[in-house]
C-alpha positions as protocol buffer text, in pm:
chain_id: "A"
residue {
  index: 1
  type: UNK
  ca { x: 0 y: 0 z: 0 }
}
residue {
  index: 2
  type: UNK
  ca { x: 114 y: 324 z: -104 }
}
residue {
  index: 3
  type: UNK
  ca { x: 134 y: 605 z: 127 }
}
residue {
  index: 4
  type: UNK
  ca { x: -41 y: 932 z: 1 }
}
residue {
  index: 5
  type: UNK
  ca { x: 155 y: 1196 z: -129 }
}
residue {
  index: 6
  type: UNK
  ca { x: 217 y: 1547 z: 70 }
}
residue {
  index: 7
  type: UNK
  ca { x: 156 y: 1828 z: -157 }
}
residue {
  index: 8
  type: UNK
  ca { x: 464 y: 1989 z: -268 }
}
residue {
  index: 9
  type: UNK
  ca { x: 519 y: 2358 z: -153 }
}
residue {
  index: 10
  type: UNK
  ca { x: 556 y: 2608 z: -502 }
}
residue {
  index: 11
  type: UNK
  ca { x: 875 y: 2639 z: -594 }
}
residue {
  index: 12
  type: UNK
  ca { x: 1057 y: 3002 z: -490 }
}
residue {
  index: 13
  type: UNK
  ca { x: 1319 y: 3015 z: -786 }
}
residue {
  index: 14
  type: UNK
  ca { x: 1027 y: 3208 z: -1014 }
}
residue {
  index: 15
  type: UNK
  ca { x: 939 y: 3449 z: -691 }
}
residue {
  index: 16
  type: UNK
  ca { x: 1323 y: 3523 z: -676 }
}
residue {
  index: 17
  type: UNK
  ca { x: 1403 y: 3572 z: -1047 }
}
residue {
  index: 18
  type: UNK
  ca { x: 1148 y: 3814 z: -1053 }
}
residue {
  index: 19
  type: UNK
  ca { x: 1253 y: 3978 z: -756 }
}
residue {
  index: 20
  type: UNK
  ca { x: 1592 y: 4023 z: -846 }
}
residue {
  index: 21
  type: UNK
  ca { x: 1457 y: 4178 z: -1257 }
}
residue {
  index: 22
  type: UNK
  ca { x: 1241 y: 4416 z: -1072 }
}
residue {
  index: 23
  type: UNK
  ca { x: 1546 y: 4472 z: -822 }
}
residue {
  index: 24
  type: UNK
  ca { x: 1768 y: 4554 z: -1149 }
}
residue {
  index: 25
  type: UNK
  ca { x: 1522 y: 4739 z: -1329 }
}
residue {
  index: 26
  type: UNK
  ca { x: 1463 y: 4998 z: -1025 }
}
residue {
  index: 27
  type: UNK
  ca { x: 1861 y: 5015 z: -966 }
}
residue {
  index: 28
  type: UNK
  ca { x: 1872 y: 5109 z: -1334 }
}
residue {
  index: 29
  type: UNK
  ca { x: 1575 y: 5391 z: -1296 }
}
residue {
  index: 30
  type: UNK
  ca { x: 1760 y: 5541 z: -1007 }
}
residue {
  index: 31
  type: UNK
  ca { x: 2118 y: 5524 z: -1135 }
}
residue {
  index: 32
  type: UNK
  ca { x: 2004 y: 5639 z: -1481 }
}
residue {
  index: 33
  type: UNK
  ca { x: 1956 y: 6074 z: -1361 }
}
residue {
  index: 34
  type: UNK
  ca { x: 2355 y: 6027 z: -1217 }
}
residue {
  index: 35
  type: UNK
  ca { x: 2467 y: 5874 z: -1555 }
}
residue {
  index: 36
  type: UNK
  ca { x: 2281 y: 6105 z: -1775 }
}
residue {
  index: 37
  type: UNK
  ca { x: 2490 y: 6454 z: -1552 }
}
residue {
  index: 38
  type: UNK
  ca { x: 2809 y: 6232 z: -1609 }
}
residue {
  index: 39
  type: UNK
  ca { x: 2702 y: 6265 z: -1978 }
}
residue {
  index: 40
  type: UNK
  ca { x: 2604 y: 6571 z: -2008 }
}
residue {
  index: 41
  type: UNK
  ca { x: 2916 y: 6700 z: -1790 }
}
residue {
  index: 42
  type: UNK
  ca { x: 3142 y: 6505 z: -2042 }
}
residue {
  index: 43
  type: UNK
  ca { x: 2943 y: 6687 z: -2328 }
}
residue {
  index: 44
  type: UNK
  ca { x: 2992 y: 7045 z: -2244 }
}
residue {
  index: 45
  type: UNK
  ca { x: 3394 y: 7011 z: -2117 }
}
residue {
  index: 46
  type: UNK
  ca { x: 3456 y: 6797 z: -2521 }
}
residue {
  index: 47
  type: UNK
  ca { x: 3272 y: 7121 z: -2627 }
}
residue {
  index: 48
  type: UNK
  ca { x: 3537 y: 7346 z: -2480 }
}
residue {
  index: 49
  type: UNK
  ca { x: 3279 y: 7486 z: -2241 }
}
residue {
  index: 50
  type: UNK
  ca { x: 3424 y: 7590 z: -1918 }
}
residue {
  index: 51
  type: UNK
  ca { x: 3119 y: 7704 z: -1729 }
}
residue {
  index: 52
  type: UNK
  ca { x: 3019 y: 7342 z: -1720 }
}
């Protein structure tokens, strides 16, 4: 006689690999204003600018 089987808990790898894309994503939406000055910075001094 068999014993019954225990329902398996859901898996966590799908919770986590969605956790750590949204984790990215929002890293990338607040380190995207401090890239875009480095840019712009970069910008003005190749112009010859030196008000920048």
């Amino acid at each position: 006689m068999r014993a019954p089987r225990q329902p398996k808990l859901p898996s966590l790898l799908p919770f986590v690999v969605m956790a750590l894309i949204l984790l990215v994503l929002y890293g990338g939406l607040l380190l995207f204003p401090t890239f875009k000055g480095v840019v712009n910075r970069q910008d003005c001094v190749a112009t010859g600018r030196t008000d920048c």
